[in-house]
C-alpha positions in Angstrom: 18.9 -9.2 28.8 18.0 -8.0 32.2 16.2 -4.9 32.4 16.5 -2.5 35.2 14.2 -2.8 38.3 12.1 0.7 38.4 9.8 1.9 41.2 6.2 2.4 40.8 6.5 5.8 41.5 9.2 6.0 38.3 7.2 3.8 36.6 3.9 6.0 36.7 5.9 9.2 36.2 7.5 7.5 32.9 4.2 6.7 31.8 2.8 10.3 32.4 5.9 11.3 30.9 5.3 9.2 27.7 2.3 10.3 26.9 2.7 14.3 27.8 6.1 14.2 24.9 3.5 12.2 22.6 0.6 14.5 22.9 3.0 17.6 22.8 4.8 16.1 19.7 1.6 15.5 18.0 0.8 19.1 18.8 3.4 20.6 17.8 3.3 18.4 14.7 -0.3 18.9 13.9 0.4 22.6 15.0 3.4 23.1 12.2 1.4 21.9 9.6 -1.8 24.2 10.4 0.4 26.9 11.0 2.5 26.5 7.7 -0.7 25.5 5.8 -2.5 28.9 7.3 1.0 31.1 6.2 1.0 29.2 2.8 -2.5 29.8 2.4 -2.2 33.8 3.2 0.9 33.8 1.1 -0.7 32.1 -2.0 -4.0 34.4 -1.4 -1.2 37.4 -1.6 0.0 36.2 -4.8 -3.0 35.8 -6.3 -4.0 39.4 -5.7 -0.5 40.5 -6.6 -0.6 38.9 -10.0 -4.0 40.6 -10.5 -2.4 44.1 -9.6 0.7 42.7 -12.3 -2.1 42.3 -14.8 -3.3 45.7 -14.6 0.0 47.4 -15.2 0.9 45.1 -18.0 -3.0 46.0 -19.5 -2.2 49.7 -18.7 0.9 49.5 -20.6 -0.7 47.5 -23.3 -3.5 50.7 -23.3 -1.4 53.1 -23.3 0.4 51.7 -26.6 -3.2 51.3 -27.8 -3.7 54.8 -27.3 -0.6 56.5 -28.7 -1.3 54.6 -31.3 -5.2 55.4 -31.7 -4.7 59.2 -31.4 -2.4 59.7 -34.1 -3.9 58.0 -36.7 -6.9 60.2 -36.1 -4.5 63.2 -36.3 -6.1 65.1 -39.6 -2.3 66.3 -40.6 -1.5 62.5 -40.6 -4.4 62.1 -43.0 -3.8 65.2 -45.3 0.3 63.9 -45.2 -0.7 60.3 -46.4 -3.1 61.8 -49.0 -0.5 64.2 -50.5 2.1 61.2 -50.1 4.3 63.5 -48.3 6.1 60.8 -46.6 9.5 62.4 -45.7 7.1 64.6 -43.4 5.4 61.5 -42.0 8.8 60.1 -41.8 9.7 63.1 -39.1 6.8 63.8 -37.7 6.0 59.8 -36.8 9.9 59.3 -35.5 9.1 62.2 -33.2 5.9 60.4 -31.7 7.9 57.1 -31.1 10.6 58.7 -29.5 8.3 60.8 -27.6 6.2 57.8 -26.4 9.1 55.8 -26.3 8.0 53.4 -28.6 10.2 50.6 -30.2 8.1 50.4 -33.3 5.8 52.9 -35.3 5.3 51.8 -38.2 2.1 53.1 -41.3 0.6 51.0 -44.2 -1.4 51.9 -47.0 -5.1 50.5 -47.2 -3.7 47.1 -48.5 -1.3 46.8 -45.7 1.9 47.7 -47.5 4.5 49.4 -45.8 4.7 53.3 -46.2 6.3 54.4 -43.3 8.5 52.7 -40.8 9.7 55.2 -38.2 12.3 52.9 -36.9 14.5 51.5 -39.9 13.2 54.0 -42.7 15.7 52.5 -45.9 12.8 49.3 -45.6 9.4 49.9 -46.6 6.9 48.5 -49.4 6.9 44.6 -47.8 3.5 43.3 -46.9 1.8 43.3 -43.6 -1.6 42.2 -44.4 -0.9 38.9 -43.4 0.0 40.2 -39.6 -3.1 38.7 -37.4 -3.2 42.5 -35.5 -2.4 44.5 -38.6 -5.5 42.3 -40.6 -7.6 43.1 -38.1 -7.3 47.1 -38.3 -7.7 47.0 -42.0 -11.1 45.6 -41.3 -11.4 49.0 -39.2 -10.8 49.7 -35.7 -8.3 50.1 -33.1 -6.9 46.7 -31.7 -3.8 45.5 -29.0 -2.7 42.2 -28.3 0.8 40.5 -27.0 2.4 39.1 -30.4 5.7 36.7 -31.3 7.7 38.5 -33.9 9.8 36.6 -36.0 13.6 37.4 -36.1 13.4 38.6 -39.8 10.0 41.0 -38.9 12.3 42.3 -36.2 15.4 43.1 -38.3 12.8 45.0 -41.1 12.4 47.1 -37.8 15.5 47.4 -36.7 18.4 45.0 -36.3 19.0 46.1 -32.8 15.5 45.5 -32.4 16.1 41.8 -33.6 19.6 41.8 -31.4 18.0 42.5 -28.1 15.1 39.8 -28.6 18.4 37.4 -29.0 18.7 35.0 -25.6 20.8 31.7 -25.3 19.4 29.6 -23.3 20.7 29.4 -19.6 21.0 26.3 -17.9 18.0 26.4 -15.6 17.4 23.9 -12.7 14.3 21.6 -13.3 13.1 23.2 -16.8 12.1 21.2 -19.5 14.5 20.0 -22.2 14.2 21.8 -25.4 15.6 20.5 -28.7 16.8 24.2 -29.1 19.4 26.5 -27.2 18.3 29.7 -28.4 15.7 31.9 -28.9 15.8 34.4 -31.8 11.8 35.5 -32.0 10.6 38.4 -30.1 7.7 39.2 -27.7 6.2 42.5 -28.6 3.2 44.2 -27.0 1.2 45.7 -30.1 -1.5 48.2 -31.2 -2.7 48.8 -34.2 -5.2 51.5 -35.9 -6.9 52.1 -39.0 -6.5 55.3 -40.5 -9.4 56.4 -41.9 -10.0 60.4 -43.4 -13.4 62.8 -42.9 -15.3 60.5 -45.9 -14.8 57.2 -43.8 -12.3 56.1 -46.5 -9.3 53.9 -45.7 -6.6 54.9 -46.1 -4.0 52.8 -44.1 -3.1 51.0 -41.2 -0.6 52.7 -38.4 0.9 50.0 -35.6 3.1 50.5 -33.2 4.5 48.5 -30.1 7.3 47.8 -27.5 9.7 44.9 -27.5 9.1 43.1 -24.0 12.7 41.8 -24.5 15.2 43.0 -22.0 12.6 46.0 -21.2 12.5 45.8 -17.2 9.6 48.8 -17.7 6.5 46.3 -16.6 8.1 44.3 -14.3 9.6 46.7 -11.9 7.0 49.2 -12.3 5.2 45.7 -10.6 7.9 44.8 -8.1 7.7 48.9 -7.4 3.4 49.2 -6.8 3.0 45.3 -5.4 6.2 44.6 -2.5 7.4 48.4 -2.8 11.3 47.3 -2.3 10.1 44.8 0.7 13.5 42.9 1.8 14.6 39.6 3.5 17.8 39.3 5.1 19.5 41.5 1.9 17.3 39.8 -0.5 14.8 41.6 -2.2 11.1 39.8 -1.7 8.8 40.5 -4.7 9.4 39.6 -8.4 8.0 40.0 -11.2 8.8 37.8 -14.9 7.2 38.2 -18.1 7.9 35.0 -19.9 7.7 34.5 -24.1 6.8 31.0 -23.7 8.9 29.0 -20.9 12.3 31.8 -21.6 12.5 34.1 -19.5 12.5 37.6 -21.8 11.8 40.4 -18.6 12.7 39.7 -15.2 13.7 40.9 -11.9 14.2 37.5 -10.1 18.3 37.7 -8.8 20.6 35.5 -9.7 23.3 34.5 -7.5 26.0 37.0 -8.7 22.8 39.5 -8.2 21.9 40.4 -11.9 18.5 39.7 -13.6 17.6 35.8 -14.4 16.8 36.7 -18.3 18.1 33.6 -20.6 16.4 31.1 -17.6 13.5 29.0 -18.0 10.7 28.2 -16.0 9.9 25.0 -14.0 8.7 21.6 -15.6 5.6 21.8 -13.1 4.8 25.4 -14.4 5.1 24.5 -17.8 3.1 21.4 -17.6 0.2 23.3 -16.0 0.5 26.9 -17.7 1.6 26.6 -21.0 0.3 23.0 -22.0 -2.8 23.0 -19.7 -3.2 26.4 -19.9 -4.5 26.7 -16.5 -3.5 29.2 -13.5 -0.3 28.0 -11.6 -0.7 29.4 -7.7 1.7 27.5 -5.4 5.3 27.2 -4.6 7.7 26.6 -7.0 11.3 26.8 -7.7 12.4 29.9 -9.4 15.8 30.1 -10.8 18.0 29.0 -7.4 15.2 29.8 -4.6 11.7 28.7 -3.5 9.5 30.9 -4.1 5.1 31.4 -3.4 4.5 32.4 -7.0 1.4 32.9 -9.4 1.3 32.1 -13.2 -1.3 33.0 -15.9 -0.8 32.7 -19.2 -0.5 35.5 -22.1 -2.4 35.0 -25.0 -2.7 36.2 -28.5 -4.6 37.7 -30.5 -5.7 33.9 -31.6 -6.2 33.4 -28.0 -3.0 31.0 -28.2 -0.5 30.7 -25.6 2.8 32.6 -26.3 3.5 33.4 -22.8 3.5 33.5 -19.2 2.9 36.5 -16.5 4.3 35.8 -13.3 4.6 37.0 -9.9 5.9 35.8 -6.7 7.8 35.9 -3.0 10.6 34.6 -1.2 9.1 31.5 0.3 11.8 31.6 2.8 10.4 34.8 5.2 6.8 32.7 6.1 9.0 29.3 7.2 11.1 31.4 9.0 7.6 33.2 10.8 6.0 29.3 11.2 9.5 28.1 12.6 10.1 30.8 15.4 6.2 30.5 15.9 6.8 26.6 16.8 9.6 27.1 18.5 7.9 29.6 20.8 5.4 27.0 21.6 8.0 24.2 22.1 9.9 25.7 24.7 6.3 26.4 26.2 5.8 22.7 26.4 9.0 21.9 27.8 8.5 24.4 30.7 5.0 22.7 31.3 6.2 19.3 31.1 9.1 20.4 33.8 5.8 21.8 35.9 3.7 18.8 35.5 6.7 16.5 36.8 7.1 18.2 39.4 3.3 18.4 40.5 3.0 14.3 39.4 6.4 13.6 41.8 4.2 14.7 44.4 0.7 13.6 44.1 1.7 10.0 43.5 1.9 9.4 47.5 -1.6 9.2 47.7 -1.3 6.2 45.5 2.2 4.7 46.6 1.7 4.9 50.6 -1.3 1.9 50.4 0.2 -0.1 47.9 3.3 -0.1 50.6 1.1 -1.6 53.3 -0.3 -4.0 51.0 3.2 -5.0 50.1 3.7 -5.6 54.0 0.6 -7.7 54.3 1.9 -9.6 51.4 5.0 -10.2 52.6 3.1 -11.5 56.2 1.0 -13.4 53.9 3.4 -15.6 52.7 4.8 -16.2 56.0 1.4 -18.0 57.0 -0.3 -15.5 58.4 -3.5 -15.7 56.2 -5.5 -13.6 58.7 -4.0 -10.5 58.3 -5.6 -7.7 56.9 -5.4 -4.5 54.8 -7.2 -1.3 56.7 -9.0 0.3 54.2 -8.8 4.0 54.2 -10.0 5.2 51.1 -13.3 4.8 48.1 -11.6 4.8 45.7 -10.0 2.0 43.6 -6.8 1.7 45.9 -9.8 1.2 48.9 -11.7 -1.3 46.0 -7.8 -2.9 45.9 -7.5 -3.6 49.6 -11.0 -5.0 50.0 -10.2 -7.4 47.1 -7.0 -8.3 49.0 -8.9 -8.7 52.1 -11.3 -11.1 50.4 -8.3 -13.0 48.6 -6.7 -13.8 52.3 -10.2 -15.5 53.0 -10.8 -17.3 49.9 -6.8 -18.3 50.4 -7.8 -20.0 53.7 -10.6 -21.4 52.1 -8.3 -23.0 49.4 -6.2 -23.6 51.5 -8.7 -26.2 53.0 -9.1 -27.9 50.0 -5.4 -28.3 49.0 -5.3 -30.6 52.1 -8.0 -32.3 51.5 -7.1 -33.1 47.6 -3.6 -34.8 49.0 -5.3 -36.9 50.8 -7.2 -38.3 48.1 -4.7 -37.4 45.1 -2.7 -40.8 46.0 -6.2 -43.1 45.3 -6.4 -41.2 42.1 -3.1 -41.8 40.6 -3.6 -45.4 41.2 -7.0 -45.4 39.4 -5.3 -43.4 36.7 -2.5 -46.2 37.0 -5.4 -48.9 36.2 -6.9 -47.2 32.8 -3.2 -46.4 31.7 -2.6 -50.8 32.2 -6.4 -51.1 30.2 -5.2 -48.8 27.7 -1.3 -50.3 27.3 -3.2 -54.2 26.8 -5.7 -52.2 24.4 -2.6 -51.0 22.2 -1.1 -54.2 22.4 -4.5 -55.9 21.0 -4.7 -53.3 18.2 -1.6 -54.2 17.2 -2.1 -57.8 17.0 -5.5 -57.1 15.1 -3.6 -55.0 12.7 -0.5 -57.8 12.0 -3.0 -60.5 11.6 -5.4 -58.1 9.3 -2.3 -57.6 7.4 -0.7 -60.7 7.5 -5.0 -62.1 6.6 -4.6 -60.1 3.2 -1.3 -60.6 2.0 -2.0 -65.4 2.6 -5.4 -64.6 0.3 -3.7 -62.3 -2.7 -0.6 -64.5 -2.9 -2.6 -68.2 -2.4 -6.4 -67.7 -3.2 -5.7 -67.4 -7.1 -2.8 -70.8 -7.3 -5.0 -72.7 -4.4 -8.5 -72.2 -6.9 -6.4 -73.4 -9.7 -5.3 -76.4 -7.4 -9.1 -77.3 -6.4 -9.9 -77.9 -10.2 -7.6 -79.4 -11.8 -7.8 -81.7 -8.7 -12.0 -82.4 -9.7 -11.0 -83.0 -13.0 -8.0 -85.6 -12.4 -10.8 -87.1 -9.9 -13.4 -87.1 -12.3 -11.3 -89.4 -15.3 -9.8 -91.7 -12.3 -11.7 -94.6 -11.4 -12.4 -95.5 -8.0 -11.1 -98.4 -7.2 -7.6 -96.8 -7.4 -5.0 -96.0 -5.2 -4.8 -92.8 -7.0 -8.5 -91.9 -6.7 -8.4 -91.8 -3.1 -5.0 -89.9 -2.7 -6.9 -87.0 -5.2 -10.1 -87.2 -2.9 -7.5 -86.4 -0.5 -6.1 -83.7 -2.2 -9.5 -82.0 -3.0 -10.7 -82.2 0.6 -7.2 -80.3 2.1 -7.4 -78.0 -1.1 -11.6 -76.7 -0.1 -9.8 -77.1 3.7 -7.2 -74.2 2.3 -10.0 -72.4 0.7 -12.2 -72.2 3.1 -9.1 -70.5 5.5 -8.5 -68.1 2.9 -12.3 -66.7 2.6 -11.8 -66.6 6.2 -8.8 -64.4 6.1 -10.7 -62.3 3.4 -13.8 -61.9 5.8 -11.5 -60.8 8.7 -9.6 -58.6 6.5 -13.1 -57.4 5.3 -14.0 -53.9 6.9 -17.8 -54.4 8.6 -20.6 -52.4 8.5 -20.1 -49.2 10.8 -22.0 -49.5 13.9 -23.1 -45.3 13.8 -23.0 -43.9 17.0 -22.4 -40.3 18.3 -18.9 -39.3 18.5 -16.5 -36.3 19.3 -13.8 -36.0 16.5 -11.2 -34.8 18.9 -11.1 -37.7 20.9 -11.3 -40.6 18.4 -8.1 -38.3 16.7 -6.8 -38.6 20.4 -7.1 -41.8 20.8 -6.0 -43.0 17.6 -2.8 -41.3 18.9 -2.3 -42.7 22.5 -2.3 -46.2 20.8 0.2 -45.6 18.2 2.7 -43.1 20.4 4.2 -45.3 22.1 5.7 -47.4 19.1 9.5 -46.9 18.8 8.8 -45.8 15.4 7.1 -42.8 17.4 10.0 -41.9 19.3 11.7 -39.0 17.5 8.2 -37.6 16.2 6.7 -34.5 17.5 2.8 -34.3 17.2 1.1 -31.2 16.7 -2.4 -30.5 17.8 -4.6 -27.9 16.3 -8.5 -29.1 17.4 -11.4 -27.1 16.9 -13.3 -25.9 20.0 -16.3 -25.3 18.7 -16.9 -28.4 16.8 -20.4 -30.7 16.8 -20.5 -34.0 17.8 -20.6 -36.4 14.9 -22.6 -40.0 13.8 -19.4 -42.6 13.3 -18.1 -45.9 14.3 -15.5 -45.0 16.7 -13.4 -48.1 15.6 -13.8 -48.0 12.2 -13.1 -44.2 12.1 -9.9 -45.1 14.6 -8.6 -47.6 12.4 -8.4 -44.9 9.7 -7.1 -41.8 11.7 -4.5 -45.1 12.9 -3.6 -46.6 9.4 -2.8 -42.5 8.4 -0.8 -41.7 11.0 1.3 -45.3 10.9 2.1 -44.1 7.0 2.9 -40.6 7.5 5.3 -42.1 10.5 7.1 -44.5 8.5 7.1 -41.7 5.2 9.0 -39.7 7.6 11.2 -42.9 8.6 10.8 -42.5 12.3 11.8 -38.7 12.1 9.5 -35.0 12.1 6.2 -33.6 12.7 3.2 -34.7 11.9 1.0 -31.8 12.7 -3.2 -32.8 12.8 -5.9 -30.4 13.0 -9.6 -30.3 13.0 -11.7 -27.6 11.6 -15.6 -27.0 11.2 -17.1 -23.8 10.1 -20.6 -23.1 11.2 -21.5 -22.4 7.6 -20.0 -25.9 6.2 -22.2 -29.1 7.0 -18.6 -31.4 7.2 -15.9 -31.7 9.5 -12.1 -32.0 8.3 -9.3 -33.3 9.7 -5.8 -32.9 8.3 -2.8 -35.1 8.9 0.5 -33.0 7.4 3.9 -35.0 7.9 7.1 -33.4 7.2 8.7 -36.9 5.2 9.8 -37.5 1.7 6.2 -36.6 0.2 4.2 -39.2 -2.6 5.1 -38.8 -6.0 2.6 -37.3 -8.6 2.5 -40.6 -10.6 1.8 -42.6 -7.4 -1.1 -39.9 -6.1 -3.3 -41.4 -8.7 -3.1 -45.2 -7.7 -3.0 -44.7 -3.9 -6.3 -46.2 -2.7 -6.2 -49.3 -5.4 -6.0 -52.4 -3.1 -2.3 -54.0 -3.0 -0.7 -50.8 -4.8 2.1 -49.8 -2.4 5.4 -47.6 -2.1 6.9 -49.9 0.7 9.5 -52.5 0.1 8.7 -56.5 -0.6 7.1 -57.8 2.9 6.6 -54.5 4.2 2.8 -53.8 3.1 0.0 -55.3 1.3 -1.1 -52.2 -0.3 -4.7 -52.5 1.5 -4.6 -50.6 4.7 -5.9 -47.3 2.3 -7.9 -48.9 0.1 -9.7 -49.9 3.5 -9.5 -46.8 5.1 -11.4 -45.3 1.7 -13.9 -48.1 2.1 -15.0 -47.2 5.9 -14.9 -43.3 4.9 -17.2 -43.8 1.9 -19.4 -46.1 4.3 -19.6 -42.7 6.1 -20.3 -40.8 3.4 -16.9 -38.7 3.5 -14.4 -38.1 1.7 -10.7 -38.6 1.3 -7.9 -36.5 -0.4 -4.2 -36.0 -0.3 -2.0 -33.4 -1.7 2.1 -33.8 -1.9 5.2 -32.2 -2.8 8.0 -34.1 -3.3 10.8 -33.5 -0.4 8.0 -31.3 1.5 6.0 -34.0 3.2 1.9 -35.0 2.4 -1.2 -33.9 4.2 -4.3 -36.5 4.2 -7.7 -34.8 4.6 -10.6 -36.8 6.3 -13.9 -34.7 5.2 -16.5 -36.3 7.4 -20.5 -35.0 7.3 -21.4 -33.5 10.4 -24.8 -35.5 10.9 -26.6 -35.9 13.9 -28.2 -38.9 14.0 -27.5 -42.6 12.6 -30.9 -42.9 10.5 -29.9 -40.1 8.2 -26.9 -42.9 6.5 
């Protein structure tokens, strides 16, 4: 693909450009976040002091219940009516207070806790309310208010509209938990009780009163009224206010979406989690019914100090995105108009930087054509001025090389032939390493196939000599025989000592090159054609204590197997490593061939074991190569896949000097 050719003066502007959009995207970015983090922040500080102010009209209601209910069982009338049992009076007289106070229940007991009076549903009385945690605690003496769960069938000995208000089925909320249950029938009550004690100190009952929080919108928009006093957003009323009997919502001004009150929802999983199981503060946005909301939760508690409830409060989320939005979109269109402004400023102060770099472009262009004397005026100290000296002092040193260029021609033709002369050396060299290794070969295949039948010749031919007697033609045919036998013997152990590795003759040596030599020799093969060689040598490798020729006859032997494992076909890739923490030097041979298989890994440097057909090897050019590597005190090791090729490793100590052997 061809890109288009820009100017420097586009090129520099594009750059400037790039980074002003960068830096003002980061900005704004980074400016979002702060300013949506700092609106959050206020928003959830707001909440919290609204659910503080929610708390002290849900306590002053709770008081005020505690009150009504304190005061008249200190009435004296009330104690003289009880005394005298005159509870048709009591029957009036505390139906009047409940209505007047607007109480849901008021309700008297005797000293045990059975029920005398009960304002509400009179036709029930005499049941037991000693066990009641609240109404148990007055009979021990005192005035006490706490939020309480009434059971349906407590509710109905009240009142069975009482119980029939407290009713919900569930409403499919959003993100709530799943309940077994789709109903709830128990009801949240906010409860005082009193004892009622006469001018002796003498109990004489308990009186307890209370208001079903069920469907009574009193607290919460007495909240909603004090806290966001009818504060709206684009029609939609801000504040709310929830009083929850566990996760139900039981009191509520939160909207739904045909605009009545979201009693019968639930609250969020999140919430639940954290308020009612946790039973920790919940101050953060969450999702209320169909809206996002910046809410607070605290959890209402019993008289047991258990969890039965939730008190909430919160605000439309919606208003402070809305603020950070047109806030950040203020500040955009200010960074657009300053990016506009700095274009137009960088469009013009780029000529101090695109006029020079013009003349230098003449003075190249003269350059080229030969003149190398020309030069650059410098007009300036800064780094276009540095830019035109260097130019100026690249036309000299250009005439300088220049120089040289003619005088290397003249002398590059008498290198090429000496280069010509060590290529000739080096071609006869090859050609003498591979006689050396056909005859090495060809010396240990005659002594394993002769030197076993040839010893077995030699004595029975002693001992047929031995029983003949001398005189005889055949004595003399046998001497003949035992002389051209030793003859034969004495070739073999011959062929054996050539065959024979020697004694290294330890010398310093550089790894890299005996790798690179061992590969000049054997590249040129016709086996070698269609392999590509890969090079990976270390540059910061120490010179070594080897024999060059021994150590070449191994890298060799290697590469001639991985070569003919890969039939004349792939890469063999070779690399040398040294760490400066490791005292060895590796070098790897990986071919990309038919790999060695895991039954044949084990025998691969016995003497005469080979892989290769009849006449092909003698199964000793590894078991050599291990020889001269152990004479080194190295190692060898190869690891194999089948189909994905073998990699030999040469592990070599990197010692300095031949006496440490």
């Amino acid at each position: 693909m061809k890109f288009p050719s820009f100017s420097l003066r586009t090129k520099i502007i594009l750059s400037f450009l790039l980074v002003i959009i960068f830096g003002g995207l980061l900005s704004l970015v980074t400016g979002s976040r702060l300013i949506k983090n700092t609106l959050i922040s206020q928003s959830q500080d707001k909440v919290r002091h609204d659910l503080s102010a929610a708390w002290m009209v849900y306590n002053e209601k709770l008081n005020d219940i505690k009150e009504i209910v304190s005061l008249t069982a200190d009435r004296e009338s009330l104690h003289d009516y009880l005394k005298n049992q005159r509870y048709d009076i009591l029957q009036k007289y505390l139906n009047r207070v409940r209505e007047d106070w607007g109480l849901d229940i008021l309700t008297l007991t005797d000293h045990s806790g059975e029920v005398l009076v009960r304002t509400r549903n009179p036709q029930i009385a005499g049941d037991d309310q000693s066990q009641d945690e609240i109404i148990r605690w007055a009979l021990k003496r005192g005035v006490v208010a706490h939020s309480q769960i009434v059971s349906r069938e407590e509710l109905i000995k009240e009142g069975e509209d009482l119980a029939d208000k407290a009713y919900f089925k569930f409403i499919p909320t959003p993100k709530a938990v799943e309940r077994p249950e789709n109903e709830e029938t128990s009801g949240m009550i906010l409860k005082a009780a009193a004892s009622v004690v006469d001018e002796d100190n003498d109990l004489l009952g308990v009186l307890y009163g209370g208001i079903l929080l069920s469907r009574d919108y009193t607290i919460v928009d007495r909240v909603k009224e004090i806290v966001y006093k009818g504060a709206q957003y684009n029609g939609v009323e801000t504040g709310t206010a929830t009083i929850f009997q566990h996760d139900l919502r039981v009191s509520t001004n939160v909207p739904t979406t045909e605009g009545g009150r979201a009693i019968g929802t639930r609250v969020s999983k999140e919430v639940n989690d954290a308020v009612l199981i946790e039973g920790k503060p919940w101050i953060d946005r969450a999702f209320v019914v169909n809206d996002w909301y910046i809410t607070a939760y605290e959890p209402i508690k019993n008289i047991r100090d258990e969890i039965i409830g939730i008190l909430y409060v919160g605000v439309l989320e919606q208003p402070y995105l809305d603020t950070a939005n047109r806030v950040m979109a203020s500040f955009g269109l200010i960074a657009v108009l300053m990016v506009f402004l700095l274009l137009v400023i960088l469009y013009f102060s780029t000529d101090r930087i695109i006029k020079p770099l013009h003349r230098m472009v003449e003075a190249t262009e003269k350059i080229s054509q030969g003149d190398l004397s020309h030069k650059v005026e410098v007009t300036s100290s800064d780094e276009i001025g540095y830019l035109a000296d260097s130019f100026n002092k690249m036309t000299t040193d250009l005439e300088t090389a220049n120089a040289k260029l003619i005088d290397w021609g003249k002398t590059l033709e008498k290198k090429v032939e000496e280069r010509t002369q060590e290529l000739t050396k080096m071609q006869a060299h090859l050609i003498q390493s591979e006689k050396l290794a056909s005859i090495g070969k060809l010396a240990a295949g005659v002594a394993h196939e002769i030197n076993n039948p040839l010893g077995g010749v030699l004595i029975y031919s002693h001992l047929l000599l031995e029983d003949t007697e001398k005189d005889s033609l055949q004595y003399e045919n046998l001497k003949k025989i035992v002389k051209e036998t030793s003859r034969c013997k004495d070739i073999v152990r011959g062929l054996l000592d050539f065959a024979r590795p020697k004694d290294p003759d330890m010398s310093q040596i550089d790894i890299n090159e005996i790798v690179e030599k061992s590969l000049y020799i054997v590249e040129g093969q016709s086996l070698f054609q269609n392999i590509r060689i890969q090079k990976n040598y270390s540059s910061d490798r120490p010179r070594i204590v080897g024999d060059n020729s021994q150590l070449q006859q191994v890298f060799m032997n290697i590469i001639l197997n991985a070569a003919e494992a890969m039939d004349g076909d792939g890469t063999i890739s070779i690399t040398t490593s040294h760490n400066s923490g490791e005292k060895y030097i590796d070098v790897l041979f990986q071919d990309t061939g038919l790999g060695i298989q895991d039954e044949d890994l084990k025998r691969l440097f016995e003497p005469f074991f080979t892989t290769k057909e009849v006449g092909k090897g003698t199964g000793l050019g590894l078991a050599i190569s291990y020889s001269i590597i152990q004479k080194h005190q190295g190692t060898i090791e190869v690891s194999s896949q089948t189909d994905q090729g073998a990699t030999f490793t040469v592990r070599l100590p990197a010692k300095r000097k031949a006496d440490e052997f």
